[in-house]
C-alpha positions, 0 to 999 in steps of 0.5 A, a space after each residue: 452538495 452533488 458531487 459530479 466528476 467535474 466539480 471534483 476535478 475543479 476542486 482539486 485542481 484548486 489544491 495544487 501547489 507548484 512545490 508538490 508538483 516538481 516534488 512528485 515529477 522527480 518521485 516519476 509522476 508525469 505532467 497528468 498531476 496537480 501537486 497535492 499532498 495525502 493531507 489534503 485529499 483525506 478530508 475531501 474524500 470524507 465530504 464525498 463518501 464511499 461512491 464506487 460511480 464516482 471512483 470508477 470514473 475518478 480513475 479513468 481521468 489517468 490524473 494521479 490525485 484523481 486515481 488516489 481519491 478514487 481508491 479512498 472512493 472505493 465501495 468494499 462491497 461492489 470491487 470486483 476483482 477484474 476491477 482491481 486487475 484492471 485498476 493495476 494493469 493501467 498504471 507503472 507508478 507502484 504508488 498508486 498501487 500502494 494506494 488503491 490497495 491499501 485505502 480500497 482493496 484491503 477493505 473489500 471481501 475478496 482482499 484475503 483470495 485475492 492476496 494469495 492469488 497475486 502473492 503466486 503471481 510471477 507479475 512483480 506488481 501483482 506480487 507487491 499488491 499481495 504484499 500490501 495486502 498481507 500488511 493490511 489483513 494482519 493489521 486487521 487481525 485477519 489473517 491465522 497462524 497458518 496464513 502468517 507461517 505460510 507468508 513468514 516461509 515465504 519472507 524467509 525464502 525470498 526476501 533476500 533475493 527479492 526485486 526493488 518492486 517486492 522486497 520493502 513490501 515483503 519486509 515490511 510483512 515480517 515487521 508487521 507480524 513481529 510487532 503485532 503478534 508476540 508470539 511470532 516476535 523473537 522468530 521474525 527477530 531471528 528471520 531479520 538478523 539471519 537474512 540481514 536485510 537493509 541491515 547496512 543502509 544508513 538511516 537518515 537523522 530523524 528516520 528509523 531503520 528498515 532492518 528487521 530487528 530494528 523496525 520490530 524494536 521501534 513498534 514494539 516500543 511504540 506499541 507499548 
C-alpha cells in the first residue's frame, strides 16, 4: 500500500476515541486531535516506515497525532537541525516536544551538538529538549564521563531552582545516569538526597517517587 498524506489522516482519524479526546484537551491539547493513544499510533508508524516526506508533511497538518507520527517518521540521516528548530518553534505543548525528541532527534547524527547547544540556550523549551536529549544519549551509551560530570555540574547547580518546563527533565537526567552507570550511583544518590528534590511529593498507590534516591533505587532493582 501507498501511503499519501491523505489516506494517513483518514487512517487516523479512524482511530479515534471520544474518551482520549476529552483525556487529551484537559492535558491542553486543543480541538486539532483525534483522541489516540501511543498504543495505537506505534504499529501504524512501523507500516509506514521512516519517510522524512511524509513526516514533513505529517507535522504541517498542526494535528497533534499527526505531528507525533511525524516524529517516529523522521529520517535520522536527513534531520536537519533548523528543522528540528523549526519543528519546536511551531507548537507550546512541551509533549510534543518530548515526543519529536525522543522518537526523531535522538536518532539523528547531530542529537549530541545540538544537546549542548539547547542545553546553553536561555528558551526554556529549547532547555528541555536538551534535557531530552541528554536522557536518550546516555541511554545509548553515547555520551563520556566528561559529558556526564559536565550534565551532573549542571544538574547540581540548577536543579533546585529549575522551572516546571526543565526540572522533571533535569532530574530525570541524574536518575538515569545513576542507574545505568554504577560508577556514578552513589554520587547521583548523594546529589538527590542534598537538593532533595520532589522528596515530599506524595506518590500515587501503584506509582513510584520522582526523588532521586528513590527512582535510582527502583531502576537499579529493575535493572537487576
Amino acid at each position: 500500500m501507498e501511503f499519501t498524506i491523505e489516506n494517513i489522516m483518514e487512517n487516523l482519524k479512524s482511530l479515534g476515541d471520544e474518551k482520549r479526546f476529552t483525556y487529551n484537551k484537559k492535558q491542553g491539547v486543543g480541538d486539532n486531535q483525534f483522541g489516540i493513544t501511543l498504543g495505537k499510533l506505534r504499529p501504524l508508524a512501523k507500516k509506514i516506515k521512516t519517510n522524512h516526506q511524509l513526516a514533513l508533511e505529517l507535522w504541517n497538518t498542526e494535528n497533534y497525532e499527526a505531528r507525533i507520527l511525524s516524529a517516529m517518521l523522521l529520517d535520522p540521516k536527513k534531520l536537519t537541525e533548523e528543522e528540528v528548530h523549526k519543528f519546536m518553534d511551531s507548537t507550546e505543548l512541551l509533549v510534543l516536544v518530548d515526543e519529536l525528541i525522543f522518537h526523531g532527534v535522538s536518532k539523528s547524527y547531530i542529537a549530541k551538538d545540538l544537546m549542548k547547544k539547547l542545553l546553553s540556550s536561555e528558551n526554556e523549551k529549547y532547555e528541555r529538549a536538551g534535557w531530552d536529549l541528554a536522557i536518550t544519549l546516555n541511554s545509548k551509551n553515547k555520551l563520556d564521563k566528561q559529558e556526564m560530570d559536565n550534565l551532573l555540574e549542571q544538574v547540581e547547580a540548577n536543579l533546585k531552582e529549575a522551572s516546571d518546563v526543565t526540572q522533571f527533565a533535569m532530574n530525570r537526567t541524574l536518575c538515569e545516569i545513576g542507574i545505568k552507570h554504577d560508577d556514578y550511583t552513589e554520587r547521583c544518590i548523594q546529589m538527590g538526597e542534598k537538593l532533595g528534590v520532589y522528596k515530599d511529593i506524595k506518590v500515587a498507590k501503584g506509582c513510584y517517587s520522582s526523588y532521586a534516591p528513590e527512582w535510582i533505587k527502583v531502576g537499579l532493582s529493575k535493572r537487576k
